[in-house]
N, C-alpha and C positions, 0 to 999 in steps of 0.2 A: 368428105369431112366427117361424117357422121361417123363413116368404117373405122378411119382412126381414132376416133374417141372409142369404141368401141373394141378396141386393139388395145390401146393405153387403157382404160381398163380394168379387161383382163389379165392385162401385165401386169398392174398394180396390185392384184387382187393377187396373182399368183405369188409374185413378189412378198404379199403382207401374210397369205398363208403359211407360205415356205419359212418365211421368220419364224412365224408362232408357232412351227411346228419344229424350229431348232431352238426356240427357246425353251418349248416344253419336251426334248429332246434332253436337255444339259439339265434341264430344273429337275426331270426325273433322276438320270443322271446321277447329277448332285444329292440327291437324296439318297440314292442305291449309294454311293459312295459315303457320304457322310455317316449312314446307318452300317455300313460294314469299318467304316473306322473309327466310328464310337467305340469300339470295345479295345480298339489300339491305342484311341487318344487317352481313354480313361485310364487303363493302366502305366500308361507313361506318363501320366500327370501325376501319379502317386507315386509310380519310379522316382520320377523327378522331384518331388519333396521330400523323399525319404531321402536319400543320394546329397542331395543340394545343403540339408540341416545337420547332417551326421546321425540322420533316423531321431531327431529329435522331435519333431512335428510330422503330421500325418495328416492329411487332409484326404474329407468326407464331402460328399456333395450326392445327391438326389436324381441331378436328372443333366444329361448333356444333350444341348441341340447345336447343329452346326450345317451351315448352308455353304457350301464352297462355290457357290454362282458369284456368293456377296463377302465372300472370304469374312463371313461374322459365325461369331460363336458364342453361347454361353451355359455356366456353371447354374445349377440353383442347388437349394438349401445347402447349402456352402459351409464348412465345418473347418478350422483348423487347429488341432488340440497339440499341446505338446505330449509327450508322454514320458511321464516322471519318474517311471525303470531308465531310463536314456539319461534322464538331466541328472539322477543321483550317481549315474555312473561317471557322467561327462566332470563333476564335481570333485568327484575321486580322481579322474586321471589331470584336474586342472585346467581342463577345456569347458569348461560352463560358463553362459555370457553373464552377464547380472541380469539382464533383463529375459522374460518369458512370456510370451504373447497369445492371448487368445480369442481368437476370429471366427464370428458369427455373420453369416449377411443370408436375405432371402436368395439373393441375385450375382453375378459377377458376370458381365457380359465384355468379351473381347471383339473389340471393332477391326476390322480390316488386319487381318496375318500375310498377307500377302500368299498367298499360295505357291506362284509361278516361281519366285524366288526361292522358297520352302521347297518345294520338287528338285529346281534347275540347281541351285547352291547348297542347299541343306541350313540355308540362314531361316531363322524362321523372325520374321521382322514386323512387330503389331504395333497400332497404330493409336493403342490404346486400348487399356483397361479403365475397366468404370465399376465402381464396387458402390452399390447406393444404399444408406443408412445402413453400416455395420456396427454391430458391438464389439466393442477393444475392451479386454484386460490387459492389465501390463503389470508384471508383479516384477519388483525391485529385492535384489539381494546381494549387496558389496562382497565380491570377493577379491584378496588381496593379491592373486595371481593376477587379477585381472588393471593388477595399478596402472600399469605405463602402455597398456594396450595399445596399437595405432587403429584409429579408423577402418579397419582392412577388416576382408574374410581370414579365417585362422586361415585356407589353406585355396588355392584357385577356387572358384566354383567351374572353374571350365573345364579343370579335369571331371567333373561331373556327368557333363552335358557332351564333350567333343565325343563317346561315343553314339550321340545321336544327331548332334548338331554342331556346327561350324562356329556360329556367333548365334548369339538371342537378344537382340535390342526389344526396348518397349518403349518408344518415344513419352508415354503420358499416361501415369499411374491415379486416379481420382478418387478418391477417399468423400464422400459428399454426404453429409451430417452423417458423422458421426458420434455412437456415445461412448464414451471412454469414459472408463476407470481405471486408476491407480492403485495400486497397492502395496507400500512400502512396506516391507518384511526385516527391516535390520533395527527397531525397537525392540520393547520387550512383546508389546501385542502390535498388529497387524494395524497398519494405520493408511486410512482409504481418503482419497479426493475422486471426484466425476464431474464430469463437465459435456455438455449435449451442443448440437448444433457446433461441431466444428468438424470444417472443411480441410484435406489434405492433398498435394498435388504434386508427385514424385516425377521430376523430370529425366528422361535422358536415361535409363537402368538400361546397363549393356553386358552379358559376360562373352568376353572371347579369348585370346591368350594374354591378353596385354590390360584387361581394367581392373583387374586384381592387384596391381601395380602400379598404376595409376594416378598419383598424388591429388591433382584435380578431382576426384571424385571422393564421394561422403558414401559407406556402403556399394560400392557400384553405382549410385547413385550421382549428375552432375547438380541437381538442385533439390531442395526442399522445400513448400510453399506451405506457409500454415495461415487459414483465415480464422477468425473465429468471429460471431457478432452478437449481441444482445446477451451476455452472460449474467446472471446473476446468481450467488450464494449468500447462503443464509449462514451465519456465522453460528459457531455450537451453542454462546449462551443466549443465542435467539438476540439478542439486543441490535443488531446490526444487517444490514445486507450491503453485500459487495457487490455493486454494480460497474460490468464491463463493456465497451464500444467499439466496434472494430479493429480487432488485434490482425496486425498482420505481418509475417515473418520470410524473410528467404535466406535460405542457406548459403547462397550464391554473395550476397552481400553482412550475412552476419547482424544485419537489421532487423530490429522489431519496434513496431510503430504499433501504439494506443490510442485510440482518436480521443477516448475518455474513460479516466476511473474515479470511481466514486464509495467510498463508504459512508452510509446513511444510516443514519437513526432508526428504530421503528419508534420512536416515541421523541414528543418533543421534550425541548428542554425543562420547563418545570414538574414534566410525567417522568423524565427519564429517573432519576433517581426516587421518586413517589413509587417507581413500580417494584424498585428492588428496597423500599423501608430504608435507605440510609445513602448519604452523599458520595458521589462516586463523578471522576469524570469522563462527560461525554463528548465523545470526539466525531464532528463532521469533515468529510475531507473531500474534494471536487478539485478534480484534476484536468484538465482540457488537453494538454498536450505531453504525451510522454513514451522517449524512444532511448534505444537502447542499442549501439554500436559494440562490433566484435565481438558478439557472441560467441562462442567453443560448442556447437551445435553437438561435434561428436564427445567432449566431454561430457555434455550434460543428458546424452542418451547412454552413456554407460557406465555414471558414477551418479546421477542428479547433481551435480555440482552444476552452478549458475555462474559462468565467467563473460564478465563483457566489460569494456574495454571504457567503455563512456556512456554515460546513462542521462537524460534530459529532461527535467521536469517543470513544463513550463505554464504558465495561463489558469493560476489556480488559487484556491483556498483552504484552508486547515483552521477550524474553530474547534474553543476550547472551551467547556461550560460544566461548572460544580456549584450545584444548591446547597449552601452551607447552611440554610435553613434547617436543614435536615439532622439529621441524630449522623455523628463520624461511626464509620462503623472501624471500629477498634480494632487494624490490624497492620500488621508489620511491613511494609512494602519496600522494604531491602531490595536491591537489585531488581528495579525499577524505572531504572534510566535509559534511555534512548541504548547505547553503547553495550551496556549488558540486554536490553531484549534484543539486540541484535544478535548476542551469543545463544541465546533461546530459541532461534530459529531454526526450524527443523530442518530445512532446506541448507544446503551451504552453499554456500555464495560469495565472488568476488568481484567487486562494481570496482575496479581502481579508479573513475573518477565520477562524482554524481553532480551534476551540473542545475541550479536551480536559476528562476528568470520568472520574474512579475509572478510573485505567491504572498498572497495577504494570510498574514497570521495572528490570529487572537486570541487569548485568554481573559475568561470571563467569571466573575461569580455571586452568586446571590448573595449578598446581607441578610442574617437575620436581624440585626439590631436596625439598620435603616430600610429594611423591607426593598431594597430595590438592586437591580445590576449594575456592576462596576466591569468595564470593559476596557485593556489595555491592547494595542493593537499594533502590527509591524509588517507593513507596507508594504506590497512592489517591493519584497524583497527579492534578493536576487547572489550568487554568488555559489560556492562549489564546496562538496565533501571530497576529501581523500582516502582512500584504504579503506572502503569499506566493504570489509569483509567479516566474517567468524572462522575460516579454517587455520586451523592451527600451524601448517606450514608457511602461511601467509605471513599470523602474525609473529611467528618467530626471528623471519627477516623484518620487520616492522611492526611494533607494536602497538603505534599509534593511528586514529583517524584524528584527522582534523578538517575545519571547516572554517572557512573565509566568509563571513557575507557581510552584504550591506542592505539597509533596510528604513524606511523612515517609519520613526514611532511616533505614534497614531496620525499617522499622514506630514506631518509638518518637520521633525528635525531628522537629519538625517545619522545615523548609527550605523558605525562600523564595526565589527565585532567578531572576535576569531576564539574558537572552542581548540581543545586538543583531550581526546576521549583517550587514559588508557584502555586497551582491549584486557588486558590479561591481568590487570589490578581486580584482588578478590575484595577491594572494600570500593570500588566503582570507580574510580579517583579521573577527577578531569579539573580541567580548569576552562577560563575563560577572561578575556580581556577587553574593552571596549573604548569606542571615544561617540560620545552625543554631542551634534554641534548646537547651532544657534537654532533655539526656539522659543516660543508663546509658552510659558508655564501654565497659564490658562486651557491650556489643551490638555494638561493632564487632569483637570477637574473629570472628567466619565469615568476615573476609577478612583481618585482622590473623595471625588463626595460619596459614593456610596459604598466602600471600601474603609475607607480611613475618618468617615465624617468628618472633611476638611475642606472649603472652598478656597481654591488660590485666588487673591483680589487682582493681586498683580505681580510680576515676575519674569523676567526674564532671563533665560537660561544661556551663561554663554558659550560654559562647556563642560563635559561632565567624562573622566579619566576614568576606568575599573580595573583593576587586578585582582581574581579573585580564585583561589583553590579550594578546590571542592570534595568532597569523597561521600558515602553514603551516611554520615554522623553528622559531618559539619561544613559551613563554609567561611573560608577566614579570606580577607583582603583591604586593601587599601580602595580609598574612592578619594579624587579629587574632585568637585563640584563648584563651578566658577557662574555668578548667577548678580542681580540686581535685582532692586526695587521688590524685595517679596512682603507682600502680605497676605495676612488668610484669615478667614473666616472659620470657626470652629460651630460645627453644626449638631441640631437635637432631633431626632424625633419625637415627636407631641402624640399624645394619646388622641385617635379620632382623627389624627392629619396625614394625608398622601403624600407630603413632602415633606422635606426636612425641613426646619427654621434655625436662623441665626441665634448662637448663645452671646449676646453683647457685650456682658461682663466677661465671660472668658475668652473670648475674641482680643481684646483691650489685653489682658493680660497678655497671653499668646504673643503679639505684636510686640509687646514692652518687656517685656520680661525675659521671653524664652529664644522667639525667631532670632534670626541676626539675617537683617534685612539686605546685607552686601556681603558677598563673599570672592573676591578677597576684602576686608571693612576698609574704610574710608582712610584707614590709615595702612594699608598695603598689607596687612596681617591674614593670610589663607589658612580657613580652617580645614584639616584634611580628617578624613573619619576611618576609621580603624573599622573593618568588619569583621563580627564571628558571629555567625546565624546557627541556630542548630535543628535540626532537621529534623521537624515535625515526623513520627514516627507512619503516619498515615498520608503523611501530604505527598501531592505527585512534584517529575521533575520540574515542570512549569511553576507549580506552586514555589517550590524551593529556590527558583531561581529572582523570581519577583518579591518573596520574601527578604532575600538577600541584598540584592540593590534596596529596597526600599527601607532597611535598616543603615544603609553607607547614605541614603537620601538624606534622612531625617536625623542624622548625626550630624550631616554638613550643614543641617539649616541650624543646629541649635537644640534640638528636642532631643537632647541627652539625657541620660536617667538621670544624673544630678541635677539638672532644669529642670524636671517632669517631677521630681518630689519635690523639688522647691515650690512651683507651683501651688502642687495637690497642697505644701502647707499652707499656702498663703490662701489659695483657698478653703480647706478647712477653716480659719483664722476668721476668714471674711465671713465661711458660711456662720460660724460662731456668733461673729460680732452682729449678722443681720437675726440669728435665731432671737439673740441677748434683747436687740432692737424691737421684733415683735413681741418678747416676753412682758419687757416692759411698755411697750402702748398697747398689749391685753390687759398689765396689772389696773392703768390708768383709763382705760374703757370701762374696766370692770367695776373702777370705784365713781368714775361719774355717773352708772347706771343706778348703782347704788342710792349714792345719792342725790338721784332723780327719784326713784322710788319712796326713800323716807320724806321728801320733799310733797309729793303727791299724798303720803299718808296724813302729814302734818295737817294741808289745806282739806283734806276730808274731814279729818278728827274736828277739825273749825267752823266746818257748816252743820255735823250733826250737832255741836253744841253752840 
C-alpha cells in the first residue's frame, strides 16, 4: 500500500513537472513570438490606419505588448491625429467628412483576438477593445457635398484589409470616461462645448465584403450605446447651472432616456436680480422624466442636426420670477418669444412632436408698491407641441408650430388652451385661444392682492372664452367672461404695516359704481371686452401674455377706462368735499380756542383788579 502511494506520487509530481515545463515552454515561446511580431504587428497597425482613412489619420502609440498564450494585447500612449495636408486635399476633391477626430488615451488594451482563427482563417476576430479615459476632439464643418450622404464608408473598407485579412469583427468597442470636446467651426469664430465622464459602447464593428452594404448597420457599426451621469454646466453669464442625470441612448432603438434635467439658479430669487442692479427674469426648471424617440443618429453625426420623431416631458416644473422692485433695465427685447428663441438656437433641430404630462407652471412677481409676491400658477399641465423645429426646409413645408394643452389654473379651474407660433414671421406673430371652466374666483386673490391690490370677496367664475392675436408690438382679442356674485375689496399699503389693509370707502365705490356683479346681468345682457394690450417694450413673453388677459379680465367686470375716470372723479369730488369738511372744523377749532383764550384773559384781568 505504501509502494503505491509512493508510485502515485511520483506520477503526480512527474505529471505536475512536465505541465510547468510546457507551460513555461509556450510562455517563453509566446514571448519569443510576440517580441518578433511586434515589429510586424506595429507597422500593420499603421498600414492599416493609413489604408483604412484614405491617409487621413495616422496613429502613434509608445509601446506594444502582447501575450499569445492569453491571445491579449495592448497599445499605450496612444495618439490619433488627423493630418490636415490630407483633409485640405480630401476637401478639394469633395471627399472630406464634416467631422475630424482627435484621440488621445494613456492605454488601449485588446482582449482576446482569437489567434487560432487568425493563423487557420486569416479572420482576425476580438473580443473587445477597451480604450479607458480618452480625450475626444471632434471638430464640425458642414460641407455641401456632403448633403444627402448615406450612413456608409465613401468606399469598402474591405478592399483595404482583404490584402491581409478575410473578415475583422470586433464584438465590443468601450469608450469609458471620456472627455470630449466639441468644436463647431461653421460660425464666424470657433464655438466649443465639453463634457466629462461619458461612457461609449460600440457593438458588433465588422468589415468583410458584405457590411459596407449593409443597411442594418450605422458605420459598420450594429449599435451605439451612449451613457452619460452626473453632468453639470455652468452657463456663460454665470447665472445658472445645468444639471444632468443619467442620459442614456441606443442606436439600435433611436432612444434617449434622461432620468433628470435641471436648470438652477445660483442665486435666489430676491438676490437674483440684486446681483445684476435691475429686474430681469429668473427661470427655474426640474424635470424628472424626459425621452426622446426616432432619433437620425447618422444625421446628427454628420450635419449636428437633431431629428427625433417624439419627445416626452414628464413629472416636472418651470417657475418664473421678476422683482419689479427693482430699477427696469431699459431695453428692447424684440424677438423674445418662445418661437423665435427657438430660431436662435445654434443647434438645428427637429422634434415633430413634444409631448408634455403633469408640469406645474408659474409665474411670479414682486410688487414694489405692496412689497409682497403675486403668484399665478398652471397645474398638472399636460398636452403636445407640433413642428418644432428652426430648419428652414422644415418650415417651408410647414410654417407653423402649434400647441394643444390642458392645464388647471392655480390648481382648481381647469384651462384648455391652444397656441399657433408663426416660425418665419419677422414681427413674431402667434396667437392663442382658450376656454377657463367653473372656478372659486377667490383663488385668484395670490396674484390679484399683491399684483393688482384687489381682494375678491366673492365670485364665481362660470366661464371665461379668449381669442387673441399677438405679434411683438401688440395684442388684440376678444374675451368672453361668464361669472356671478363678484365683489372685492380694493387694498392700501399703510406706512409701517406688513400687510395690506382694506380701503372702505373705495371698496363701496368699486362695488356700486364700477364692478358689474353678474355677467351676463340679471337681465340676460353679456358684457364681452375688446382686447389691445401693447407690449411693454422690456416685458417678457409670460409678462405679455398675463398682461393681456388681465386687461379682457377687468373690462368684463366693468373697470373700463370710462368707469376708472368716473370714479377717480367722484373721488376727487369726495376727497374735495372731506378736505372742505376739515377746513372748516379747523376754522371752528381754531375760533373756539380762540375764544377760550380771551375768556381766560378776561377772568385774570378780574382777579388782578
Amino acid at each position: 500500500m505504501i509502494e503505491n502511494l509512493r508510485k502515485h506520487k511520483k506520477l503526480l509530481l512527474r505529471i505536475g513537472l512536465g505541465l510547468l515545463l510546457l507551460v513555461l515552454i509556450m510562455s517563453l515561446a509566446s514571448r519569443y513570438l510576440a517580441y518578433k511580431f511586434k515589429p510586424v504587428v506595429k507597422a500593420q497597425i499603421k498600414e492599416l490606419v493609413l489604408k483604412t482613412t484614405d491617409s487621413l489619420y495616422h496613429i502613434e502609440f509608445s509601446g506594444i505588448r502582447m501575450n499569445l498564450l492569453t491571445a491579449n494585447a495592448s497599445l499605450t500612449g496612444v495618439k490619433v491625429v488627423p493630418d490636415q495636408r490630407i483633409f485640405k486635399k480630401l476637401i478639394a476633391l469633395k471627399k472630406a467628412p464634416n467631422n475630424i477626430y482627435h484621440l488621445e488615451l494613456d492605454k488601449l488594451e485588446i482582449r482576446n483576438f482569437h489567434l487560432y482563427t487568425f493563423l487557420r482563417e486569416r479572420k482576425l476576430d476580438i473580443t473587445e477593445l477597451r480604450l479607458d479615459h480618452p480625450d475626444v476632439v471632434m471638430l464640425n464643418q458642414q460641407f455641401d457635398f456632403n448633403e444627402d450622404k448615406p450612413p456608409m464608408p465613401n468606399s469598402s473598407a474591405f478592399d483595404y484589409i482583404s490584402p491581409y485579412l478575410k473578415e475583422l469583427a470586433i464584438h465590443t468597442i468601450n469608450f469609458n470616461d471620456i472627455s470630449f470636446k466639441y468644436i463647431n467651426n461653421n460660425a464666424e469664430k470657433p464655438q466649443e462645448a465639453s463634457v466629462k465622464n461619458l461612457n461609449i459602447t460600440l457593438k458588433d464593428y465588422l468589415i468583410d465584403p458584405h457590411s459596407s452594404v449593409d443597411k442594418t448597420r450605422l458605420y459598420l457599426l450594429k449599435e451605439v450605446i451612449i451613457k452619460l451621469n452626473n453632468y453639470t454646466y455652468a452657463t456663460p453669464d454665470s447665472l445658472y447651472h445645468i444639471r444632468l442625470n443619467q442620459l442614456d441612448f441606443s442606436s439600435s432603438t433611436g432612444k434617449l432616456n434622461i432620468q433628470s434635467l435641471g436648470v438652477v439658479p445660483r442665486y435666489t430669487e430676491m438676490e437674483f436680480g440684486k446681483s445684476l442692479g435691475y429686474a430681469k427674469d429668473r427661470y427655474q426648471i426640474q424635470m424628472s422624466d424626459l425621452k426622446l424617440e426616432g432619433i437620425n443618429l447618422p444625421l446628427y453625426i454628420l450635419k449636428q442636426e437633431l431629428f427625433a420623431r417624439e419627445m416626452t416631458i414628464a413629472n416636472g416644473s418651470i417657475k418664473v420670477f421678476n422683482n419689479k422692485a427693482l430699477p427696469e433695465l431699459i431695453r428692447e427685447r424684440t424677438g423674445r418669444f418662445p418661437h423665435q428663441l427657438l430660431q436662435r438656437v445654434n443647434g438645428k433641430l427637429n422634434i415633430q412632436k413634444l409631448n408634455l404630462s403633469n408640469v406645474d407652471i408659474s409665474y411670479s412677481e414682486y410688487d414694489n408698491d405692496s412689497q409682497q409676491k403675486g403668484t399665478i400658477t398652471f397645474e398638472n399641465t399636460a398636452g403636445s407641441f407640433n413642428n418644432v423645429t428652426n430648419m428652414p426646409k422644415d418650415k417651408a413645408k410647414n410654417p407653423w408650430m402649434t400647441a394643444d394643452l390642458t392645464t388647471y389654473l392655480m390648481g382648481r379651474g381647469r384651462l384648455d388652451v391652444g397656441f399657433k407660433f408663426n416660425l418665419e414671421a419677422k414681427d413674431g406673430a402667434f396667437s392663442y385661444s382658450g376656454m377657463l371652466g367653473n372656478m372659486d374666483g377667490r383663488a385668484l386673490n395670490r396674484i390679484t392682492r399683491p399684483l393688482g391690490m384687489i381682494a375678491i370677496k366673492s365670485g364665481e367664475v362660470k366661464r371665461m372664452e379668449f381669442h387673441i392675436d399677438a405679434n411683438d408690438q401688440v395684442a388684440k382679442g376678444l374675451m368672453k367672461f361668464e361669472y356671478n356674485d363678484l365683489s372685492v375689496n380694493l387694498l392700501k399699503k399703510e406706512k409701517g404695516e406688513n400687510r395690506l389693509v382694506r380701503q372702505g370707502w373705495m371698496s363701496f365705490l368699486a362695488n356700486a359704481i364700477i364692478l358689474n356683479p353678474n355677467n351676463p346681468s340679471k337681465e340676460g345682457q353679456l358684457v364681452t371686452a375688446k382686447i389691445q394690450e401693447k407690449r411693454a417694450k422690456e416685458g417678457s413673453f409670460f409678462h405679455f401674455i398675463w398682461k393681456s388677459l388681465f386687461q379682457g379680465i377687468k373690462y368684463s367686470v366693468g373697470v373700463t377706462e370710462e368707469k376708472e375716470q368716473k370714479i377717480k372723479t367722484q373721488i376727487a369730488r369726495f376727497e374735495q368735499i372731506k378736505h372742505d369738511r376739515e377746513a372748516r372744523q379747523a376754522r371752528r377749532e381754531k375760533r373756539r380756542l380762540l375764544k377760550e383764550r380771551l375768556k381766560r384773559e378776561r377772568l385774570k384781568n378780574k382777579k388782578n383788579h
